[in-house]
C-alpha positions as CSV (number, residue, x, y, z in Angstrom):
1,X,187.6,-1.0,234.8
2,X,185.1,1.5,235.4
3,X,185.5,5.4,235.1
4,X,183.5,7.4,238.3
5,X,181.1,9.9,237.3
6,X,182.4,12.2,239.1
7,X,185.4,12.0,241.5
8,X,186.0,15.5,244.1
9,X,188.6,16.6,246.5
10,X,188.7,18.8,249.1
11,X,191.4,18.8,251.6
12,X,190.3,19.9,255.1
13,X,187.8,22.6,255.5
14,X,189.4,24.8,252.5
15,X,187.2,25.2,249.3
16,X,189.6,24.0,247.1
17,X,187.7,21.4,245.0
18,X,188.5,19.5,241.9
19,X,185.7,17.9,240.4
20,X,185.8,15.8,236.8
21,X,182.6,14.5,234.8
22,X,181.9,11.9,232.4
23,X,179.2,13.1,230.5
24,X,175.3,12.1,231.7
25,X,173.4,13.1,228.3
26,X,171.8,10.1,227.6
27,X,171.8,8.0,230.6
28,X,168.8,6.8,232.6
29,X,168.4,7.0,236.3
30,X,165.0,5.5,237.9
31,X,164.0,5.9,241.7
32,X,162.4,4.1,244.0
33,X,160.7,5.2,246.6
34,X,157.7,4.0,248.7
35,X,155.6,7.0,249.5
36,X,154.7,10.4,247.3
37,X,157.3,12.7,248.8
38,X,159.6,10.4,249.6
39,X,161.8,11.1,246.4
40,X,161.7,14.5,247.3
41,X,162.9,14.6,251.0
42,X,165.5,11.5,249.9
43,X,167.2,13.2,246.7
44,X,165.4,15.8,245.1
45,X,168.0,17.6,244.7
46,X,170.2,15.0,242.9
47,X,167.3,14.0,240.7
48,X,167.3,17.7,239.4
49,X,170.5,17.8,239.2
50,X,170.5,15.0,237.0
51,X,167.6,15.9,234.6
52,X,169.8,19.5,234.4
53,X,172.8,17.5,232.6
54,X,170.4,15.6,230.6
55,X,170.1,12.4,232.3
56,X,166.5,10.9,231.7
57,X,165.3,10.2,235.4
58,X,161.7,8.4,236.0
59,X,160.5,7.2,239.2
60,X,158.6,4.5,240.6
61,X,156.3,4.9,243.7
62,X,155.4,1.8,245.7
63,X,151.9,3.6,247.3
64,X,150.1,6.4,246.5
65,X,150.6,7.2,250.2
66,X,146.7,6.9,251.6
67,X,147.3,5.7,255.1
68,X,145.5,7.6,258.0
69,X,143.0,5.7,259.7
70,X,140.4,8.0,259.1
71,X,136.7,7.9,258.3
72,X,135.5,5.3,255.1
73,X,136.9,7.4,251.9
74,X,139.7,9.1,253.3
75,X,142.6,6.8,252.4
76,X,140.8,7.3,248.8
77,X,140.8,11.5,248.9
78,X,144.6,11.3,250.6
79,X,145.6,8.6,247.8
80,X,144.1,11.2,245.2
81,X,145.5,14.5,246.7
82,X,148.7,12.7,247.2
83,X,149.0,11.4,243.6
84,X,148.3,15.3,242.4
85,X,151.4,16.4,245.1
86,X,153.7,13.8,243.5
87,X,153.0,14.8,239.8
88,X,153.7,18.5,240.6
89,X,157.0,17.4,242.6
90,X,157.8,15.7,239.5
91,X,157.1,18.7,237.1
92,X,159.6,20.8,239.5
93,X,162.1,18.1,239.5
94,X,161.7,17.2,235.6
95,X,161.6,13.6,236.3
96,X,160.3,12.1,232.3
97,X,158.0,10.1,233.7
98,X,155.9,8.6,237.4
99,X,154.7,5.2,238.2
100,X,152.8,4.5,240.7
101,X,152.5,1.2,241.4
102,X,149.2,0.9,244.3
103,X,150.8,-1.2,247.2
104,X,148.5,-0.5,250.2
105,X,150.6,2.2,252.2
106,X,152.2,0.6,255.7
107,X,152.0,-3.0,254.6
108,X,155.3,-3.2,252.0
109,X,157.3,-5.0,255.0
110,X,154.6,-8.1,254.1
111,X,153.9,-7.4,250.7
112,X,155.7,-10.8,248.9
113,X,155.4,-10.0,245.6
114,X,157.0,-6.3,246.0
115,X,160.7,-7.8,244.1
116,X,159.1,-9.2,241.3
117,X,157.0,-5.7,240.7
118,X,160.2,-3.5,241.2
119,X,161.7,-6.4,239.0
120,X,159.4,-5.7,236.0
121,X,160.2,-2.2,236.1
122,X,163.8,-2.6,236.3
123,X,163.4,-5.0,232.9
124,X,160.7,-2.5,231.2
125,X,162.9,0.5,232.2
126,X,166.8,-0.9,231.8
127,X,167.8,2.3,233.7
128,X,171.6,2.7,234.1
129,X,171.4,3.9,237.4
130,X,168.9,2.9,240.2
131,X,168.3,5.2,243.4
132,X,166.6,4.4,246.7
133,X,166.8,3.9,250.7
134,X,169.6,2.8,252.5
135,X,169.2,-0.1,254.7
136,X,167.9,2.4,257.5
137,X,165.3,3.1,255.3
138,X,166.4,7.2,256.0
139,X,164.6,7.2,259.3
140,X,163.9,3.5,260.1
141,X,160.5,3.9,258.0
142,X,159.5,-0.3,257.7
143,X,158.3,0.7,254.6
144,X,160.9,2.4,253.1
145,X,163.3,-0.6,254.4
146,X,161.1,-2.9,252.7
147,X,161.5,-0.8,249.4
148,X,165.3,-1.3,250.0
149,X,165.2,-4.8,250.1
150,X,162.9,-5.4,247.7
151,X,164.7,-3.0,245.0
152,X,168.2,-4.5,246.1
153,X,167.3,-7.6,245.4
154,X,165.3,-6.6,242.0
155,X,168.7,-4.7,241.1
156,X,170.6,-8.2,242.0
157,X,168.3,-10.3,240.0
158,X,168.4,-8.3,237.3
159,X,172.3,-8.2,236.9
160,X,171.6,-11.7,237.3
161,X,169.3,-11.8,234.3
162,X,170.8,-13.0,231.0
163,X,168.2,-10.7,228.9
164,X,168.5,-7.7,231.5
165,X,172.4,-8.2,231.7
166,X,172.8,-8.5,227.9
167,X,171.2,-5.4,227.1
168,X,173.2,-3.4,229.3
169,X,176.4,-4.9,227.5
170,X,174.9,-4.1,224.6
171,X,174.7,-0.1,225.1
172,X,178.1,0.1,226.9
173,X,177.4,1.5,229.9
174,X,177.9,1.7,233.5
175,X,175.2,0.7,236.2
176,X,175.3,1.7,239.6
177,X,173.1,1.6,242.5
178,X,172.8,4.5,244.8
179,X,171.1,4.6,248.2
180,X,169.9,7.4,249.9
């Protein structure tokens, strides 16, 4: 049986609050999220938080976020000034370390191959903890459901794998999906 993390209580509206922690020091936590900024606006704040009690947190982003339907070399100068945005949101936050992976922004609901690629990363990473959308995709974004699905069922394969599984057995520990 598994301990929680952290468990709280808080009985009405009153501050009294009792929270317990296992220690994070030394556990890996890797989100991900379909567009720079996305990680951000999702759970910035718990990515930090995380990094703070020593938790090594990396991220995967599924576009470098060049949609706009602008003029020939737009996408290209958003997709640039985009990357730059993410890898000083990253700094703030701490996170160890950014992917980003080049899936053409607005087309992940029809990108097939999107499982296999979050997949990979889940094997080359073996985080403890994986973060990303909820079902709704936070505000019904098709991309960001399509990151959902496609990390659900990466998370699902890999507990599934015998490799991925055994390797998680073999360092004790926990692993948990979260959704934002």
């Amino acid at each position: 049986m598994s301990r929680p993390i952290a468990s709280s209580v808080c009985r009405g509206g009153s501050e009294l609050r009792r929270v317990t922690e296992r220690p994070l020091a030394g556990q890996s936590l890797l989100a991900v999220f379909a567009h720079p900024d996305d990680e951000s606006l999702a759970c910035g704040g718990l990515l930090a938080w995380c990094v703070q009690r020593g938790v090594r947190v990396s991220l995967v982003c599924v576009t470098p976020g060049q949609w706009g339907g602008e003029a020939e070399g737009a996408s290209e100068r958003r997709a640039e000034s985009r990357r730059r945005e993410l890898r000083a949101a990253a700094d703030v936050l701490g996170l160890a370390d950014v992917t980003v992976l080049g899936f053409e922004d607005g087309m992940l609901p029809w990108a097939g191959e999107l499982a296999d690629t979050i997949g990979e990363q889940l094997r080359t990473q073996a985080p403890d903890v994986v973060v990303t959308f909820d079902a709704d995709g936070l505000y019904w974004h098709p991309d960001h459901i399509a990151v959902h699905t496609a990390t659900t069922a990466a998370v699902a394969g890999a507990a599934r794998s015998e490799e991925h599984t055994s390797e998680l057995q073999s360092r004790e520990t926990i692993s948990y999906a979260v959704f934002c």
